[in-house]
PLY file of the C-alpha trace (Angstrom):
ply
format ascii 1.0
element vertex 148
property float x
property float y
property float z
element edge 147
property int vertex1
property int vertex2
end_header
-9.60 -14.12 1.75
-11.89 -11.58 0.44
-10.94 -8.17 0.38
-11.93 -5.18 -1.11
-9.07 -2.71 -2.00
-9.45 0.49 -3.56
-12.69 -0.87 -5.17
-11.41 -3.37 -6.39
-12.22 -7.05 -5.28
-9.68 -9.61 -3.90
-9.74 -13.25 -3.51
-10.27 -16.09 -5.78
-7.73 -18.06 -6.94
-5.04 -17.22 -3.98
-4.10 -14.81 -1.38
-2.32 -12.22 -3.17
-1.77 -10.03 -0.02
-0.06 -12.69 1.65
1.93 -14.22 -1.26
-0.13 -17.52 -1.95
-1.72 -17.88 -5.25
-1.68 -15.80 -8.54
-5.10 -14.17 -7.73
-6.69 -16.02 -11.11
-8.67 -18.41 -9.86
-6.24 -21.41 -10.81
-2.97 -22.43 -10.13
-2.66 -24.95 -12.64
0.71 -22.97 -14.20
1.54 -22.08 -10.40
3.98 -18.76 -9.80
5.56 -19.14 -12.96
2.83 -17.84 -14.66
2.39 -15.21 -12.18
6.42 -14.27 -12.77
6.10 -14.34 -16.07
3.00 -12.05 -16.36
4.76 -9.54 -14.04
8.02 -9.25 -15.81
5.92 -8.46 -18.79
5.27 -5.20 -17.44
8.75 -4.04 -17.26
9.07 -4.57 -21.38
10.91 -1.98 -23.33
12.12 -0.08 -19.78
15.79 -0.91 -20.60
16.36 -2.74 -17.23
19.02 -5.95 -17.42
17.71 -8.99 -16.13
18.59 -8.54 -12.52
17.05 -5.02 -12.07
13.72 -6.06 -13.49
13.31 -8.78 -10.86
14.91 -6.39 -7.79
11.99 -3.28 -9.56
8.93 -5.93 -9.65
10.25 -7.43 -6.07
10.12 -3.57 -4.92
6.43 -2.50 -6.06
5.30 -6.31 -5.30
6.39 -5.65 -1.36
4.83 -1.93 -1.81
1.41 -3.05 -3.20
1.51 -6.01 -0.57
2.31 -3.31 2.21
-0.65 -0.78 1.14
-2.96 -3.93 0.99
-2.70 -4.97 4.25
-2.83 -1.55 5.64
-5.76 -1.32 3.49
-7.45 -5.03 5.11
-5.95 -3.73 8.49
-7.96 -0.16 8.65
-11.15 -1.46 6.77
-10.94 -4.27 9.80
-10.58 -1.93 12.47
-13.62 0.64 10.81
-15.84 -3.01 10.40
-14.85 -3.99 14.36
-15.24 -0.78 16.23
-18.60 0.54 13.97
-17.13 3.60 14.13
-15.29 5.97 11.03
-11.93 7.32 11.47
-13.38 10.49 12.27
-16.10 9.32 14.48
-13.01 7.50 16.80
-11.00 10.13 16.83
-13.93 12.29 18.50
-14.83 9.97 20.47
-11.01 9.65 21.95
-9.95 13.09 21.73
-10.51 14.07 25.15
-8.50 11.14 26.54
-5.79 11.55 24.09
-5.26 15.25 24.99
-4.29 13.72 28.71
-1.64 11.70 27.58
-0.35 13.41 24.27
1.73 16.87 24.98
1.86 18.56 22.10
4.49 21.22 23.76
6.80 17.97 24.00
6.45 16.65 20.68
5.61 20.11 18.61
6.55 17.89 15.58
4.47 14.81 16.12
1.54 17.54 16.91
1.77 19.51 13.71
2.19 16.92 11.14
-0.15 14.84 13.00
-2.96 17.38 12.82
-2.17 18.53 8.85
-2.28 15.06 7.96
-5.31 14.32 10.05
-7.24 16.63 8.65
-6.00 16.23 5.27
-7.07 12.36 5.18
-10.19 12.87 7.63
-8.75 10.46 9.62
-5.64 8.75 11.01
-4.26 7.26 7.95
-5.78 7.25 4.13
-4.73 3.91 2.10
-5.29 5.75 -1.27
-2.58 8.56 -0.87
-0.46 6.02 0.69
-0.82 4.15 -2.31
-0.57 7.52 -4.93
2.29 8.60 -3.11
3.92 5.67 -2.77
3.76 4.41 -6.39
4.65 8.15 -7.45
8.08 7.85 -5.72
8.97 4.07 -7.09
8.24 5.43 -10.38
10.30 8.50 -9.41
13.25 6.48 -8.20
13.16 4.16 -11.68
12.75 6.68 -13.86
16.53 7.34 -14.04
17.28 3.05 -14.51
14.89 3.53 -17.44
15.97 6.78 -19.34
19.58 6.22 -19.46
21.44 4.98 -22.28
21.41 0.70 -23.10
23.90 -1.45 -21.59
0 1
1 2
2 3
3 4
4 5
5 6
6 7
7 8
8 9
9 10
10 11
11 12
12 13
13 14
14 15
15 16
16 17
17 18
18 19
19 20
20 21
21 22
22 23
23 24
24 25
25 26
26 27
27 28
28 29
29 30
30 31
31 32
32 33
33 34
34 35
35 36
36 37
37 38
38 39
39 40
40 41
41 42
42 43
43 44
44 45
45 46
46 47
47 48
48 49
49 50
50 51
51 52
52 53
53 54
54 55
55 56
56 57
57 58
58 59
59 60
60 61
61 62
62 63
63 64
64 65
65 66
66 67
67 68
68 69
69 70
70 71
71 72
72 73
73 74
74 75
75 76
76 77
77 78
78 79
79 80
80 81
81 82
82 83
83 84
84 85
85 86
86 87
87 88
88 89
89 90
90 91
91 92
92 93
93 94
94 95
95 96
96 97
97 98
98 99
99 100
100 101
101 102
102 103
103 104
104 105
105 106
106 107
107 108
108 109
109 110
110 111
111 112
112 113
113 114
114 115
115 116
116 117
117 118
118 119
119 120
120 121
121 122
122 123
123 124
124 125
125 126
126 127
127 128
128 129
129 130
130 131
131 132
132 133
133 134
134 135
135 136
136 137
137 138
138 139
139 140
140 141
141 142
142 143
143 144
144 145
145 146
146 147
């Protein structure tokens, strides 16, 4: 699989987005390479043994998550020839016939802020910057407190 996420290309040595391969180009050391590499990155953060692999497991299945959402709406864009914005014009009138916005005053505001906020339905990149900015956020208080 190819990919291109956040300008960044994907493919190679494995399917990272689907869990197969370590994304190097060889698998000659397999996942435990992979692991090892990962666990790495949570060095010096004072996290026992157990929390480490449950933090890495937990922005793993993020990243994974935006990725796919990612291949998903850069799919969708490729298939229909058509931008976010240019489908959503397009559609409009139909979706005013079926969508009351008197019904679901919630769904219609937030809908329309965030719309026009990502020029589209749904923007991979904030997903991503807001999503790693509240992980970070909810380990930031396993990290600063005193050594078991």
């Amino acid at each position: 699989m190819e990919a291109e996420v956040f300008g960044q290309e994907c493919g190679g040595g494995g399917d990272i987005v689907n869990g197969q391969g370590d994304g190097s180009g060889s698998d000659l050391h397999g996942p435990s390479t992979k692991y090892e590499h990962e666990l790495a990155a949570f060095d010096g953060l004072g996290l026992d043994d157990v929390e480490r692999d449950a933090a890495l497991t937990f922005l793993l299945d993020f990243v994974r998550s935006v990725a796919r959402a990612t291949l998903d709406t850069q799919a969708a864009a490729r298939d229909s020839a058509m931008s976010d914005e240019q489908w959503w014009a397009a559609n409009a009138p139909l979706l005013a016939k079926v969508f009351d916005p008197d019904r679901f005053p919630l769904a219609a505001r937030v809908g329309s802020a965030a719309g026009a906020a990502h020029r589209g339905m749904y923007s991979p990149e904030h997903a991503f910057t807001f999503g790693l900015q509240r992980i970070l956020d909810g380990l930031t208080p396993l990290m600063s407190r005193p050594p078991r």
